[in-house]
CHARMM internal coordinates of N, CA and C (Angstrom, degrees):
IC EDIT
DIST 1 N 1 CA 1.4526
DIST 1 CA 1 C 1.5308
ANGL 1 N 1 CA 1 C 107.72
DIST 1 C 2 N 1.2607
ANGL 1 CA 1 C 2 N 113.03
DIHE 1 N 1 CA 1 C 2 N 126.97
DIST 2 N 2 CA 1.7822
ANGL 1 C 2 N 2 CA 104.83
DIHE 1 CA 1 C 2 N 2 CA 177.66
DIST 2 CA 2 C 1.4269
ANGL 2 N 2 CA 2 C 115.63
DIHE 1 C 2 N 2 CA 2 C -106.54
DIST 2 C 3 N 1.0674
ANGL 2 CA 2 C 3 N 122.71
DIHE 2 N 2 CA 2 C 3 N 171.40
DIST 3 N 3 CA 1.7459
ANGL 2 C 3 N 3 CA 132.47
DIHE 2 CA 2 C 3 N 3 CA -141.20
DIST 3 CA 3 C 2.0799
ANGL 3 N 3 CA 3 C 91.75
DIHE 2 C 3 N 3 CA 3 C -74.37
DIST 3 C 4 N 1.1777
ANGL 3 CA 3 C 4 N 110.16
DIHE 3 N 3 CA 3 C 4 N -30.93
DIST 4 N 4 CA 1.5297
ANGL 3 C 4 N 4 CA 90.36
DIHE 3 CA 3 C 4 N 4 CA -178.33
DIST 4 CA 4 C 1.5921
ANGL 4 N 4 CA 4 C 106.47
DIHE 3 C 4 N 4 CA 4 C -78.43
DIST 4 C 5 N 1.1191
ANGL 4 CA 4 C 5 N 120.59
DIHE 4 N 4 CA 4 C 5 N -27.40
DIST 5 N 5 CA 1.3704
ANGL 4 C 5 N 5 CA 108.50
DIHE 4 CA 4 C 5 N 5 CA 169.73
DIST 5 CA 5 C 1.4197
ANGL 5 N 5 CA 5 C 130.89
DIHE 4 C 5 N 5 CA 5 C -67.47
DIST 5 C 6 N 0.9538
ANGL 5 CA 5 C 6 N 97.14
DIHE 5 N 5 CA 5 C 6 N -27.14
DIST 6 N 6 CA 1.7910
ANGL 5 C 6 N 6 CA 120.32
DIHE 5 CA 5 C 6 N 6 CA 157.44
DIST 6 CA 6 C 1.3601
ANGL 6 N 6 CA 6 C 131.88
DIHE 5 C 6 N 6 CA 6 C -43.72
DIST 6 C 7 N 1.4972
ANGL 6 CA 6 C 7 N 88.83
DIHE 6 N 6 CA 6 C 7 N -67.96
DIST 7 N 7 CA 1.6652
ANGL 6 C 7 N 7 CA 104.40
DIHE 6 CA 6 C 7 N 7 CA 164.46
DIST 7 CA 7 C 1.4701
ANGL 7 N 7 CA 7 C 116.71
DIHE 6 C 7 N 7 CA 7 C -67.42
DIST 7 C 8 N 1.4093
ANGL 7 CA 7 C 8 N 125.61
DIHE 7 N 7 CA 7 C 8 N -32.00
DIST 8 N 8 CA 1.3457
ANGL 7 C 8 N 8 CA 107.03
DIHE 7 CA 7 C 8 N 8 CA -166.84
DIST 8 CA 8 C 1.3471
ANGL 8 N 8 CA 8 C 90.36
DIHE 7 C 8 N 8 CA 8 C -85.27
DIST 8 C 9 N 1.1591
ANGL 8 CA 8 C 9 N 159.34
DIHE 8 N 8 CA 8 C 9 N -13.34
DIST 9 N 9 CA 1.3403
ANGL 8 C 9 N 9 CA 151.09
DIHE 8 CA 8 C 9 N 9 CA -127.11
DIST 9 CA 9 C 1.5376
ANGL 9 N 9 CA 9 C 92.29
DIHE 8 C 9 N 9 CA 9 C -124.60
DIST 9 C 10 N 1.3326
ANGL 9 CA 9 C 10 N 125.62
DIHE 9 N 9 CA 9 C 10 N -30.42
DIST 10 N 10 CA 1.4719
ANGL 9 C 10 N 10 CA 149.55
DIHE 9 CA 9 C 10 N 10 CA -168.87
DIST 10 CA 10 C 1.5863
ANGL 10 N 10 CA 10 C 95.73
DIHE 9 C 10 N 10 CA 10 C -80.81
DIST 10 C 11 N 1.0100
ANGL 10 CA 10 C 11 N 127.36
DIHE 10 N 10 CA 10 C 11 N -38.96
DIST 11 N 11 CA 1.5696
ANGL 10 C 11 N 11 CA 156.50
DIHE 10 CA 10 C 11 N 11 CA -178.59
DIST 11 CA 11 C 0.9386
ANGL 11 N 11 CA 11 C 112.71
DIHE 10 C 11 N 11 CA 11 C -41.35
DIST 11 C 12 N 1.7498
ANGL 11 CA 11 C 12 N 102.82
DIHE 11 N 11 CA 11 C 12 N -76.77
DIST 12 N 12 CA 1.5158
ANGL 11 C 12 N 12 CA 133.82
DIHE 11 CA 11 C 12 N 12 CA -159.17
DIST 12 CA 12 C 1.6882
ANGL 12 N 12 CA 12 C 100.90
DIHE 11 C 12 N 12 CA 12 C -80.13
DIST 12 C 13 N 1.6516
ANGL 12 CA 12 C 13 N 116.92
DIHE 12 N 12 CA 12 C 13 N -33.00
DIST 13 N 13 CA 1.2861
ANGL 12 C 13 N 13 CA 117.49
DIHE 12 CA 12 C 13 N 13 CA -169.58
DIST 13 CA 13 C 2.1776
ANGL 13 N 13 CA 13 C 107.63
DIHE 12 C 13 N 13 CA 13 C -74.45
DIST 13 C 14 N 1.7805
ANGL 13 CA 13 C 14 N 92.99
DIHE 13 N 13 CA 13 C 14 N -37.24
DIST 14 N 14 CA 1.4140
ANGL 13 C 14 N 14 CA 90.94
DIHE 13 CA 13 C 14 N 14 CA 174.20
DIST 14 CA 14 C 1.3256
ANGL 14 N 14 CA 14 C 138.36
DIHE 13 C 14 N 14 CA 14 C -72.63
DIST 14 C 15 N 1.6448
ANGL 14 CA 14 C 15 N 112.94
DIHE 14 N 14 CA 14 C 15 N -5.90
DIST 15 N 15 CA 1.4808
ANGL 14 C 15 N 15 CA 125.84
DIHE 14 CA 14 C 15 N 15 CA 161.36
DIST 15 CA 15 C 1.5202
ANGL 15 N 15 CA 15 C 99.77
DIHE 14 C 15 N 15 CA 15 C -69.53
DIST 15 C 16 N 1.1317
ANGL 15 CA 15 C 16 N 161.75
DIHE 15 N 15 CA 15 C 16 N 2.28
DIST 16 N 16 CA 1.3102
ANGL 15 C 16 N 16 CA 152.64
DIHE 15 CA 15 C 16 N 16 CA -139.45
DIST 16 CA 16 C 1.6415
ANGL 16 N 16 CA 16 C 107.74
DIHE 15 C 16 N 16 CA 16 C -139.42
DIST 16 C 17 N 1.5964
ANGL 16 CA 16 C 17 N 91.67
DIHE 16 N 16 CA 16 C 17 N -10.97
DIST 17 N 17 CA 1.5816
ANGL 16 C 17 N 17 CA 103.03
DIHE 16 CA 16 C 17 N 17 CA 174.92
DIST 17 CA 17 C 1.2467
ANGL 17 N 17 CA 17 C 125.55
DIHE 16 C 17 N 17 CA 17 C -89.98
DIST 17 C 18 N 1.3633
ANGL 17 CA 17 C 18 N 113.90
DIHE 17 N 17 CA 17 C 18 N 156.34
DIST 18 N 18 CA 1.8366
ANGL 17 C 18 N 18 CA 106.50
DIHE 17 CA 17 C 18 N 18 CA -159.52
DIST 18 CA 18 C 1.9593
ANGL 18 N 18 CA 18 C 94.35
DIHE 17 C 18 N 18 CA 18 C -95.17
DIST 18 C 19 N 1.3918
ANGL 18 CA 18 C 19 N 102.39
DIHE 18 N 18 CA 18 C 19 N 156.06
DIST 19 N 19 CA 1.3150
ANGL 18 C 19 N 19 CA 117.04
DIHE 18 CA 18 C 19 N 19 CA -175.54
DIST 19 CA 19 C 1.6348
ANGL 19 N 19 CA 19 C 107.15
DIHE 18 C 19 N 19 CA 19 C -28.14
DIST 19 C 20 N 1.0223
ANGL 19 CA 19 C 20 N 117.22
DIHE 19 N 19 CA 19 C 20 N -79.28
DIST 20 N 20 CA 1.4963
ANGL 19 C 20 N 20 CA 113.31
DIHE 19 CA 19 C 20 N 20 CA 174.20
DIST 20 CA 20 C 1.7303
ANGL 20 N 20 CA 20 C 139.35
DIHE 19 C 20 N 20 CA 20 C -30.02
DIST 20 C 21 N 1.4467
ANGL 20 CA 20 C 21 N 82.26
DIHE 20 N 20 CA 20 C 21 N -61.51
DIST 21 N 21 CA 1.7532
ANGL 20 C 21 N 21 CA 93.64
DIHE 20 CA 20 C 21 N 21 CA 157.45
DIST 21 CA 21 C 1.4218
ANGL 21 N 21 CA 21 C 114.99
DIHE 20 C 21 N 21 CA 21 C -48.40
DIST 21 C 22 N 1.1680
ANGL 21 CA 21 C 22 N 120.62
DIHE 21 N 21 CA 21 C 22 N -51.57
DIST 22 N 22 CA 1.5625
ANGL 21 C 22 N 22 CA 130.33
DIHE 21 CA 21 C 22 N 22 CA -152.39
DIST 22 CA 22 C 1.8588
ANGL 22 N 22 CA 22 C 88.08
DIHE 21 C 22 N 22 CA 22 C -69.73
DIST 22 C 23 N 1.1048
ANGL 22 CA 22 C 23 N 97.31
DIHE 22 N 22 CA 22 C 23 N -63.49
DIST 23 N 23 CA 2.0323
ANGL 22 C 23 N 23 CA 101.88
DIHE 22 CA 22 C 23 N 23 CA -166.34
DIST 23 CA 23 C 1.4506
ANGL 23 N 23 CA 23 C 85.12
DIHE 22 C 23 N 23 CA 23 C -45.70
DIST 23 C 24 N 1.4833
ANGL 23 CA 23 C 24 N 136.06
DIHE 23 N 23 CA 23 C 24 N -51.50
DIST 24 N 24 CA 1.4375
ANGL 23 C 24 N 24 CA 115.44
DIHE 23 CA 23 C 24 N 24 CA -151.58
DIST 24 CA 24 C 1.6318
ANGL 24 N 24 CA 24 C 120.66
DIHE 23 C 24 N 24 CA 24 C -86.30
DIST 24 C 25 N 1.5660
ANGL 24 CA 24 C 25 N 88.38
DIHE 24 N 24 CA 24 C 25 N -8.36
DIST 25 N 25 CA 1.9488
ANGL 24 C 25 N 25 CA 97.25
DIHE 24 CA 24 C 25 N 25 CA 167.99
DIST 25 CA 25 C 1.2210
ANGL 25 N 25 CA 25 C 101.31
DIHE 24 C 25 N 25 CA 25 C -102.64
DIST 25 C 26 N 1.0701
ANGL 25 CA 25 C 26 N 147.65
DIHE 25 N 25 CA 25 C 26 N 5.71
DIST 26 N 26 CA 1.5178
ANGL 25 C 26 N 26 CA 151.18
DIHE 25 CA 25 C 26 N 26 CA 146.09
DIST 26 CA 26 C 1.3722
ANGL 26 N 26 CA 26 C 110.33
DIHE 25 C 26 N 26 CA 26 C -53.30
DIST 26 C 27 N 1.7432
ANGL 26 CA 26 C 27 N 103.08
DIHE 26 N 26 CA 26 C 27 N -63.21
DIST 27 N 27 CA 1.2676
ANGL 26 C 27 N 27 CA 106.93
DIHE 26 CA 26 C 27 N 27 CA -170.67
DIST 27 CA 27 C 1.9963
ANGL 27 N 27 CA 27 C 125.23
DIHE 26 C 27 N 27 CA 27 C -78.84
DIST 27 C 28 N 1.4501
ANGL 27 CA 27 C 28 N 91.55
DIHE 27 N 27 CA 27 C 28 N -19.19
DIST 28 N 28 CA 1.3769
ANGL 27 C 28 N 28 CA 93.68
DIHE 27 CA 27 C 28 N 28 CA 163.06
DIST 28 CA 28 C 1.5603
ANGL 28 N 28 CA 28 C 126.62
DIHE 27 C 28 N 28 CA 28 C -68.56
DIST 28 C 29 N 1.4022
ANGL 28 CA 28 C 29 N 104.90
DIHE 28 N 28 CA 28 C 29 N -36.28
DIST 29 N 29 CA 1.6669
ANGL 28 C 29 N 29 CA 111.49
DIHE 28 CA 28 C 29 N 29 CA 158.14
DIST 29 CA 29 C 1.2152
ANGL 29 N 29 CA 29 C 135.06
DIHE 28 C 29 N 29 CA 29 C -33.73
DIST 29 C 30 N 1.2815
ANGL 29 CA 29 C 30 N 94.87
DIHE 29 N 29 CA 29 C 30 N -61.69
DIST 30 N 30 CA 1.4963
ANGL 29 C 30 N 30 CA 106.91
DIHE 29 CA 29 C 30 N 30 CA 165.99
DIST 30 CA 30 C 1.2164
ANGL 30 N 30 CA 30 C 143.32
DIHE 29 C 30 N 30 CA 30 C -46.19
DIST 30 C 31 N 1.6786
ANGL 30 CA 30 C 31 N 90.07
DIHE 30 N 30 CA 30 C 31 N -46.22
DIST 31 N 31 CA 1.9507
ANGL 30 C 31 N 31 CA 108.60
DIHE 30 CA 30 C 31 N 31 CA 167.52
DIST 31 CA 31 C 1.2073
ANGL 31 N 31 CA 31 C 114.65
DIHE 30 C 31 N 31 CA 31 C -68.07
DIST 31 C 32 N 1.6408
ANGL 31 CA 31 C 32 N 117.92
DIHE 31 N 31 CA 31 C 32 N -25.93
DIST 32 N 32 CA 1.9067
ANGL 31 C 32 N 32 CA 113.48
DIHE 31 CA 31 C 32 N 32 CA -167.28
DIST 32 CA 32 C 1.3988
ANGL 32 N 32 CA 32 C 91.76
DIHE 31 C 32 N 32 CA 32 C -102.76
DIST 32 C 33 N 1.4541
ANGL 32 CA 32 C 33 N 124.89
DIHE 32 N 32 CA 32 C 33 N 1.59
DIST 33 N 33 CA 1.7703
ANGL 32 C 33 N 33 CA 99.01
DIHE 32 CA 32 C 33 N 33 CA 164.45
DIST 33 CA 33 C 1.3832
ANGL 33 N 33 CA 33 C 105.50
DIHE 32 C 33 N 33 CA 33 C -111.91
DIST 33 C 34 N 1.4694
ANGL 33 CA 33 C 34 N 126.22
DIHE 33 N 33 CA 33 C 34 N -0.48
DIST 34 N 34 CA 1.1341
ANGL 33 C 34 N 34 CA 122.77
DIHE 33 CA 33 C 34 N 34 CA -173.30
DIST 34 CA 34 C 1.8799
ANGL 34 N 34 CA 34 C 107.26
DIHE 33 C 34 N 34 CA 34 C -90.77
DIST 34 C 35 N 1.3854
ANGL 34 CA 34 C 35 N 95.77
DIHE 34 N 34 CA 34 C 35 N -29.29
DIST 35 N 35 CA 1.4980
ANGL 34 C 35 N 35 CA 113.41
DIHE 34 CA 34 C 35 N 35 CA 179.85
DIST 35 CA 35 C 1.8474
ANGL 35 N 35 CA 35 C 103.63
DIHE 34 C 35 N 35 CA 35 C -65.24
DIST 35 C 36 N 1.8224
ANGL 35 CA 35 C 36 N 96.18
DIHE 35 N 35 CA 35 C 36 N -35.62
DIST 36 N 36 CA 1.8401
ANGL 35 C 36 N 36 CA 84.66
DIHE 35 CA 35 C 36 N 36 CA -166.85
DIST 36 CA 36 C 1.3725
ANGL 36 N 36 CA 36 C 101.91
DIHE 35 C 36 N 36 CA 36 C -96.15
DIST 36 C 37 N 1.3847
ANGL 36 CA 36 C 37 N 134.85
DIHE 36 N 36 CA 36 C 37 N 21.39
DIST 37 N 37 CA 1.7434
ANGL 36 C 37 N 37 CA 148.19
DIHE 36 CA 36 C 37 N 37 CA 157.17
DIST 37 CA 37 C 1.4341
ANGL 37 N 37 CA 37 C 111.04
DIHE 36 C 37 N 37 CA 37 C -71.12
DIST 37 C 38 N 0.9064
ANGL 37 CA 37 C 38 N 103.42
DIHE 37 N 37 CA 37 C 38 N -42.45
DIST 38 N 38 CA 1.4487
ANGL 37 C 38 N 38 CA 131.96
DIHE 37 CA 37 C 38 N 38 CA -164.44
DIST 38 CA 38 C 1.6615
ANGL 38 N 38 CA 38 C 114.47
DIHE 37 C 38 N 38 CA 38 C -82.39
DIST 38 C 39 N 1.1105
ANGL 38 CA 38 C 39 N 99.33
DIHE 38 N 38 CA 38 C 39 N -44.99
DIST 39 N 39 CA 2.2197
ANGL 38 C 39 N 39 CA 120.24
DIHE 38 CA 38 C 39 N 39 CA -174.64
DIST 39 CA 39 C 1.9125
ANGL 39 N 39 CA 39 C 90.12
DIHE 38 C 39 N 39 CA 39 C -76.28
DIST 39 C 40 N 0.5685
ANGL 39 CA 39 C 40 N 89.97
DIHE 39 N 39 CA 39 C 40 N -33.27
DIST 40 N 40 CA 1.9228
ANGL 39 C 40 N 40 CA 94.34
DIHE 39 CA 39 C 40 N 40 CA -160.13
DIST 40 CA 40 C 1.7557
ANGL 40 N 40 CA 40 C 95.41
DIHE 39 C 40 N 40 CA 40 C -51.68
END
COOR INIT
IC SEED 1 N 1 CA 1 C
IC BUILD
């Protein structure tokens, strides 16, 4: 499976999440790409 299929599939599953969920996989996003900006 390659990374765009990944992502879009990652996509389609996170519209499906309820308000709460969604802000908190939002906000975890943020921290694990902001963390690997940062490590480099």
């Amino acid at each position: 499976m390659n990374s765009d299929k990944l992502i879009n599939e990652n996509n389609q599953l996170r519209e499906n999440l309820n308000s709460e969920n969604k802000r908190y996989y939002e906000d975890l996003l943020v921290y694990i790409r902001s963390k690997s900006t940062f490590n480099r």
